[in-house]
N, C-alpha and C positions, 0 to 999 in steps of 0.2 A: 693661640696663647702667646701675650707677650716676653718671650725671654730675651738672656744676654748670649749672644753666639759673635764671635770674632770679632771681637772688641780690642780698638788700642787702646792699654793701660798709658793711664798719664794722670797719676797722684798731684796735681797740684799743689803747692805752696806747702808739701811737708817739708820741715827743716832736716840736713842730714841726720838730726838726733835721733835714733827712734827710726828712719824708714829706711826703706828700700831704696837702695839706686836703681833705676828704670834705664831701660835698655833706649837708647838714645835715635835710636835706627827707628823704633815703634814710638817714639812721644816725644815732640820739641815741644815742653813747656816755654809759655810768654817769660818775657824778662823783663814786663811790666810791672812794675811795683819791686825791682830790684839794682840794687847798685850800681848793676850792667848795662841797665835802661842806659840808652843813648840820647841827651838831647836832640830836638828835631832845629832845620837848618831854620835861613830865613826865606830859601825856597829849591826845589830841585833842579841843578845843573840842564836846561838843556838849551844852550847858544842864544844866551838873553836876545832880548829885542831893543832897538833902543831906549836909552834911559836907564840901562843897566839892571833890567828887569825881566821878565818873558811874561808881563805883560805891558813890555812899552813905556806910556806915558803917561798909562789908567793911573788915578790915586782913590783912593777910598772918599776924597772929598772931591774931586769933577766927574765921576764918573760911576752912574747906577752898578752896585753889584752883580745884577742880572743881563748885565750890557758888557759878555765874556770875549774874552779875544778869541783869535785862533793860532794857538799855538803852532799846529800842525805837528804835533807829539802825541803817542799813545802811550801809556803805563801800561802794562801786562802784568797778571796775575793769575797763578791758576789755584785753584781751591779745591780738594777732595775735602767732602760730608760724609763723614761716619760714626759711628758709636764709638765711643769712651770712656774709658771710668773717671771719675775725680774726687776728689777730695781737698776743695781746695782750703777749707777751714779745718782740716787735719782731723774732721767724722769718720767714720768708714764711708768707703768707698759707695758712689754709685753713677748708676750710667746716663753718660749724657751724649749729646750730642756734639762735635767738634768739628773745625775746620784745621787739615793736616795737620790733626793730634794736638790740636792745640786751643788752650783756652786762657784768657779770651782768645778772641781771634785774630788772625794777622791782621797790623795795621796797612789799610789804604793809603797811599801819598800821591797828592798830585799837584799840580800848578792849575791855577786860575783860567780854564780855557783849553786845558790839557784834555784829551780822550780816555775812558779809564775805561780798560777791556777786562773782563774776568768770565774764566771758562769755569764751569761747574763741576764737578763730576759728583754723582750721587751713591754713593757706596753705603747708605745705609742699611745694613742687615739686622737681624735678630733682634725684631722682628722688621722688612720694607718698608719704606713709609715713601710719599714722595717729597720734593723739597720745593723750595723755591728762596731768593734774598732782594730783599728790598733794598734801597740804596736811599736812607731816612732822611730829607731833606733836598735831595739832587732833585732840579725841577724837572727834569725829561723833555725839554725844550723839544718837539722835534721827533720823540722816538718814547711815546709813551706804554709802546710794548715792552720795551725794559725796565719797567716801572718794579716790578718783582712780585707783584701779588695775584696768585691762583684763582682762577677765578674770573676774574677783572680785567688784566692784562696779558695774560698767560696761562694753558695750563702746567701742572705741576712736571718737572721734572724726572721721568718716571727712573725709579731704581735701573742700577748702570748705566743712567744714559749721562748726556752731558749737553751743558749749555751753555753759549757764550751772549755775556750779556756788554752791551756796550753804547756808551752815553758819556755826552761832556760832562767834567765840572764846572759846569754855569755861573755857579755861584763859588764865592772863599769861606774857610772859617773849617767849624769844629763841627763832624757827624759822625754817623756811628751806620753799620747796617747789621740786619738781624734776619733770619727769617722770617716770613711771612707764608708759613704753613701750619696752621692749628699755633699752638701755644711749644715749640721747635724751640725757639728764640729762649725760652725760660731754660731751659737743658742745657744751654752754653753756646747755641750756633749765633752769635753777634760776635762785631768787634767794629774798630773805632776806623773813624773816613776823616784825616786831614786834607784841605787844600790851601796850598802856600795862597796869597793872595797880598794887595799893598794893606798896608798897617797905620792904622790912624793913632796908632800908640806907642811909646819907648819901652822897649823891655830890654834886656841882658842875654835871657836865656829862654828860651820854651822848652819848656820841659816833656810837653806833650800830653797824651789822653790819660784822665783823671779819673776813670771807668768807677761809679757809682751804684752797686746792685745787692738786690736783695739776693740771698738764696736760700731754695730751699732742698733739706735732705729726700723728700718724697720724689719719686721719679714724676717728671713735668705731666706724662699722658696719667699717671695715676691721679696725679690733681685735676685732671680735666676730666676725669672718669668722676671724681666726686662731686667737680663742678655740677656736673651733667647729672646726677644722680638726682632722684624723687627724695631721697633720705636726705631731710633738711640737716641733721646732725654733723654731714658731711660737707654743708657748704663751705662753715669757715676755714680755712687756711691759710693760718698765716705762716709769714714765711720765720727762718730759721735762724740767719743769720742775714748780718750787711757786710757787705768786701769793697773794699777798695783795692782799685786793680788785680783782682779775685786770689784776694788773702786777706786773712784777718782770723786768727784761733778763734775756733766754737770754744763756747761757756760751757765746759762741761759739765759745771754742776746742776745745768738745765736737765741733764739726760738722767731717766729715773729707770731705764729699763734695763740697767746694769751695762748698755755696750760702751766698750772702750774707746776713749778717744784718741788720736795720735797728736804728734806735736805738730805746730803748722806756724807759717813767719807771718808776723807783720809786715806790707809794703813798706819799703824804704826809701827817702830819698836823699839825697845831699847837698846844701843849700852852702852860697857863704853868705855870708853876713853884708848886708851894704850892698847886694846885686838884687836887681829887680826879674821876677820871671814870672813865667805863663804857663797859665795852668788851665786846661781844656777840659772843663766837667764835664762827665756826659750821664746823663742815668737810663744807664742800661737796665736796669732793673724790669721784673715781671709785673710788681704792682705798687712798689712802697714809694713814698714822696720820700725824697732826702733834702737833708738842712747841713749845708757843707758848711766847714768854720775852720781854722788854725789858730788854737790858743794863745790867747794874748796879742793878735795881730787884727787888722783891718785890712781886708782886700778891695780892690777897685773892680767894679765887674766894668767889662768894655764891650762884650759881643753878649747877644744871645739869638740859639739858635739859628745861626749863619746870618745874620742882622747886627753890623756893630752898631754901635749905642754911643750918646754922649756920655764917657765916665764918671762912674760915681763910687762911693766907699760902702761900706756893709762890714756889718761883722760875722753876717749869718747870710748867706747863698740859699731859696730854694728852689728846689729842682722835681717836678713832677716827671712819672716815665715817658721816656722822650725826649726830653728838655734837655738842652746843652748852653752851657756857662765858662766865657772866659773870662778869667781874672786875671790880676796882678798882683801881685806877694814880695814884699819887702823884707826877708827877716833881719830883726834887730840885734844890736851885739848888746846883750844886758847880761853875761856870765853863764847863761844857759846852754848847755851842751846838745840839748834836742828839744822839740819842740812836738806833740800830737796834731795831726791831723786829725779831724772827726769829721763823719758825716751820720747822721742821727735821722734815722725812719721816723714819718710823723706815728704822731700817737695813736688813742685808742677810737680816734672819731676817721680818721682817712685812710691807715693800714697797721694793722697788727704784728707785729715781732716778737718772736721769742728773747731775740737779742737783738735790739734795735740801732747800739750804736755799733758804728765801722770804725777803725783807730787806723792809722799810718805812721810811721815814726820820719819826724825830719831831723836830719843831721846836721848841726850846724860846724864849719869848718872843719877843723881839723877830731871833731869828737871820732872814738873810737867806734867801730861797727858794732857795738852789741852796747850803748849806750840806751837805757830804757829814758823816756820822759817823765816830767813828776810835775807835768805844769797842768796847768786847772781851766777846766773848758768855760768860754760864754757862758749865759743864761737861757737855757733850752728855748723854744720857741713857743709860743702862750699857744695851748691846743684848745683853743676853741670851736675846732669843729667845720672850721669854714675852708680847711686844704686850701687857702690860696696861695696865688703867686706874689710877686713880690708889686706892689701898688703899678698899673698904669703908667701913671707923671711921670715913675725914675725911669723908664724905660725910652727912652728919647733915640731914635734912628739918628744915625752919624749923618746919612745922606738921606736927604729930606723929602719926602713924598708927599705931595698935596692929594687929600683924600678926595676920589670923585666922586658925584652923585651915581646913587644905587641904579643902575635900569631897572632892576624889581628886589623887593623885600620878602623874605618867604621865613617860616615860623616853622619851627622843632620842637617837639617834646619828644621827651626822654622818659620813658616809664621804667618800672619793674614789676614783674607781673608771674604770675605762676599759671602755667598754662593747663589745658584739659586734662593730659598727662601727669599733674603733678613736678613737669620740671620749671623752676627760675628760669627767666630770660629775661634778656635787657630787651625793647624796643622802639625805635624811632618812628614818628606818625605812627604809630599803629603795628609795625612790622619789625619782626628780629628778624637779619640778615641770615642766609644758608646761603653756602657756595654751591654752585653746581662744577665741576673741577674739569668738566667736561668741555661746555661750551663757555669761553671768557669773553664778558661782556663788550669790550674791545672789540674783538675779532665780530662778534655779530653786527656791532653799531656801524663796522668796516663793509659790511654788508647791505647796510640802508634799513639795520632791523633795530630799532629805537625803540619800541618799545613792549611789554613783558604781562601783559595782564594777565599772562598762563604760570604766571611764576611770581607773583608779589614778593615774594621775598628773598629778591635779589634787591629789591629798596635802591631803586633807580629814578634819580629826579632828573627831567631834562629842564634843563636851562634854555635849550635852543640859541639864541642869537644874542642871547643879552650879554651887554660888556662887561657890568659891574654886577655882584652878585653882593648882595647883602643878606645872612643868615641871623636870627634872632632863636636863640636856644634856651630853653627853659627846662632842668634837670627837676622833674618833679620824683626825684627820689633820694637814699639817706647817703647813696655814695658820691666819692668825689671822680671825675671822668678828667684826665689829659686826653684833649680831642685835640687830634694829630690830623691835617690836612695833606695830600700827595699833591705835587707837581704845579704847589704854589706857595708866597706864604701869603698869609691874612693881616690885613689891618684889624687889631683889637680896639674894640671901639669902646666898649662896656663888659665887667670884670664884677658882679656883686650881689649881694642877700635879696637886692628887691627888686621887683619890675624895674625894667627898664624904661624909664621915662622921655628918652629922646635925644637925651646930653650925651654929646661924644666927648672924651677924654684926649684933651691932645687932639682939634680935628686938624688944623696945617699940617702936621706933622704926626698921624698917630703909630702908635709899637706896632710894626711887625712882628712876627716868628711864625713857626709852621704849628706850633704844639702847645694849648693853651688849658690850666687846670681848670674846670668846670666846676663850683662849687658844690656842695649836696643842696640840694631845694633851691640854687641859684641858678642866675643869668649870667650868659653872655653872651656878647653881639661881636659879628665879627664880620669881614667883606675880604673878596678878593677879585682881583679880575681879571675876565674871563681873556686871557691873552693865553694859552694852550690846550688847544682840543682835544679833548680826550675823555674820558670814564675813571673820573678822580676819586679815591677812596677819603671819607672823612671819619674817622672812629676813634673811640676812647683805645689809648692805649697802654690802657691795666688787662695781661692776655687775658684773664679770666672774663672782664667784662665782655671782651671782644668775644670771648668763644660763647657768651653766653648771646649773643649779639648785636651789640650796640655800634652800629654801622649803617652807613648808609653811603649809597654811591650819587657822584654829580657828575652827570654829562656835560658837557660844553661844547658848544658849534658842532652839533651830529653833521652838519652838513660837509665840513672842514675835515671830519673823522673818515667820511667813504671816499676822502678823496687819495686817503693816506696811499702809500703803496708800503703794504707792509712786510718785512721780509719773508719770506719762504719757510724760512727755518721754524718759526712761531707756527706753521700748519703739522711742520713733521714732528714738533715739540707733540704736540695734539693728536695726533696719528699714535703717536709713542705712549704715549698715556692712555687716551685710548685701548690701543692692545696690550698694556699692563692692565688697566681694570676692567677688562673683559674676561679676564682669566682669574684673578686676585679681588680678593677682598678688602676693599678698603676700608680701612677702620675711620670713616668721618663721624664722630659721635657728637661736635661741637658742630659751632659757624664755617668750619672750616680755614679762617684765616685768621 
């Protein structure tokens, strides 16, 4: 039975009105989304290199993003994973999971080429779970057993143990990581991955991560339990509220079952007038697409998902889960004292909310701190049904890549199906993904064992030797998929409602990004290539879809992969888990990932 035993409390974003002072020693609340927030630098002290940078002479315009220095600097960080209560929309309390008491979670910071170490320890109790964390976007150049996902590249983490995971920042710009064990990551275990890197842009200030998520009051494994249930009545779930930087008061007059609400703040920030600044979207969210905007202003997006981009204006940002967006924000001096942030869950065709917008209050100059805003949002975004991203063409790479021809073209569909059983599952060709937690695909492929016909559904496609891999995806059902690629990112070629006829969008120079919205009944075509060996996960990432299993893995150069020499510790990782679920019960009732 799942209970709460030895949990640190950590109320989230109650204002002092109304709650408890919490013991300081048991829960460092973030100071994200509060006055305290520290803007971040233009990069981290560590004995530049010439050029007066650490990284040299690299600029965002002679020099490929994925072409990292070597700093010879490692960042260290160590994380304890445990239960916690929250409340960060001021509901009653419940349990989530947390990194040292804290949600979100501590920010990463590194330099362009920097080593980023971080030791694990797993302290989840009442009831064990195991863990693991990905590192959303980081290519794994090199060391694709710290990739973070169970299964594939590791296994799980087993309760008390610890793991250090450690990989360059390859690439610069705006990430986030989360777990990657079951649906972990919806209970609060993410938080935001900066890396300083050169700037193709002028800003003033960076303000830092702009954390974008749905939440919801149901504890996360109980949503997965409904997920997973034959009781159609239980599928739907939508979520509760939307936070920015994980605050934002619940609508209490949503709540019909009499429970009381507490008070909770709005994120805050404080702007002057006439300075331009950077604002790192991330949507950390479990399932809901968000539509970021700042009333009455036009932002310039310049990065998306660690890919800067030729600048361009918008009034409306959107962002599917996964998806990170940096902008620029100018506010104006027009007599207004504050200014709303919003970011707005799509509607009723790509995810459901109870309370679908998220508000922030921005301060302008010298306004007092409890200045409320009374300025009037954009014009919501037309919901017709087709969850997409923002057009192809705007999305223009800063540094320019000429698209290669494919070595092979290979074709996906996407179903949804209800099995013998009576449960939902997502499937790709034919197959919904199961983890086995036991043996990770990696570690066997390290072995010369490639391939699985005793185990189909582990949904493993070899690629073998080919360079350029072209994938042609066909969602033949009514959801929309952010399909998120590991340890590369994708040239988008095609983005839309009909077959795809052969026209590439932008072929000189087409959009990259790692995480791309998949339409409901739509295409998309996408390529990457095959330049890191390894057992790459490719999956929607809405958790529910993934747990229901819409995944699929792609090897690259198995031959490359047995040559690895992998470390030691990734066997005793596996030893350790092992002699935890030899003895324990694992509650894998989803995909596992």
């Amino acid at each position: 039975m799942r209970g709460l035993i030895n949990l640190v409390t950590c109320a989230v974003g109650l204002s002092v009105v109304g709650a408890t002072r919490l013991d300081a020693v048991k829960c460092r609340v973030s100071n994200l989304g509060t006055l305290e927030a520290k803007s971040l630098p233009k990069f981290l002290d560590n004995n530049p290199l010439p050029n007066g940078y650490p990284w040299g002479t690299k600029t965002a315009a002679n020099t490929n993003p994925k072409d990292a220095p070597n700093t010879g600097i490692t960042r260290h960080y160590d994380f304890t994973i445990s239960r916690g209560e929250l409340a960060p929309d001021g509901y009653l309390k419940k349990s989530g999971i947390l990194i040292n008491g804290q949600f979100p979670g501590p920010l990463i910071e590194a330099n362009w080429g920097d080593m980023i170490e971080v030791k694990v320890t797993n302290n989840i109790t009442g009831p064990e779970e195991g863990t693991s964390l990905h590192w959303h976007g980081m290519l794994q150049q090199g060391t694709p057993w710290y990739d973070g996902v169970p299964s594939v590249s590791q296994c799980p983490i087993a309760p008390e143990g610890s793991f250090t995971y450690r990989f360059q920042a390859g690439v610069y710009g705006t990430s986030w990581y989360h777990s990657h064990y079951s649906a972990q990551a919806a209970g609060g275990l993410f938080g935001a991955i900066v890396v300083y890197g050169p700037s193709h842009v002028s800003y003033d200030v960076d303000v830092g991560p702009v954390l974008l998520t749905d939440w919801f009051h149901k504890d996360y494994f109980d949503i997965v339990k409904n997920i997973m249930s034959t009781n159609q009545t239980l599928w739907a779930n939508p979520s509760d509220n939307t936070l920015i930087n994980g605050r934002m008061p619940y609508n209490c007059s949503l709540v019909h079952d009499g429970t009381p609400c507490g008070n909770a703040s709005y994120s805050q920030f404080r702007f002057q007038t006439g300075k331009t600044y950077r604002l790192r979207l991330i949507n950390g969210g479990a399932a809901g697409m968000e539509y970021f905007s700042i009333d009455g202003h036009q932002l310039t997006i310049t990065s998306i998902d660690l890919v800067d981009i030729v600048p361009y204006n918008t009034t409306l940002v959107t962002l599917g889960v996964g998806q990170r967006t940096d902008v620029l924000f100018t506010p104006k001096a027009n007599g207004t004292q504050a200014i709303w942030m919003r970011t707005l869950q799509s509607g009723k065709y790509c995810q459901r909310a109870a309370n679908p917008e998220g508000r922030a209050v921005i301060l302008l100059d010298n306004a007092p701190d409890t200045a409320i805003p009374t300025t009037t949002a954009w014009p919501p975004p037309v919901d017709d049904g087709t969850c997409k991203n923002e057009p192809l063409q705007n999305s223009v790479p800063y540094y320019a890549e000429t698209l290669p021809e494919p070595s092979i073209t290979y074709n996906i569909v996407i179903n949804s199906i209800i099995n013998a059983t009576g449960h939902q599952l997502y499937t790709m060709n034919g197959y919904a993904f199961q983890a086995d937690y036991n043996d990770p695909l990696l570690l066997l492929a390290n072995e010369k064992n490639y391939t699985y016909p005793y185990n189909p559904e582990w949904n493993v496609i070899n690629f073998g030797q080919n360079s350029s891999i072209r994938i042609v995806i066909w969602n033949n059902n009514t959801g929309p998929h952010p399909m998120h690629i590991h340890g590369h990112d994708m040239y988008v070629l095609y983005d839309g409602n009909d077959t795809w006829n052969g026209t590439i969008v932008n072929p000189q120079n087409p959009q990259r990004r790692d995480t791309h919205n998949l339409r409901p009944h739509g295409w998309m075509v996408m390529q990457y290539n095959a330049d890191n060996p390894g057992v790459w996960p490719f999956h929607c990432h809405i958790a529910w879809h993934l747990s229901m299993g819409l995944y699929v893995n792609l090897m690259e150069r198995p031959d490359e992969i047995s040559q690895y020499q992998i470390p030691m510790i990734m066997k005793q990782t596996c030893d350790n888990w092992q002699q935890y679920s030899s003895t324990n019960v694992v509650e894998q009732i989803d995909s596992g990932v």
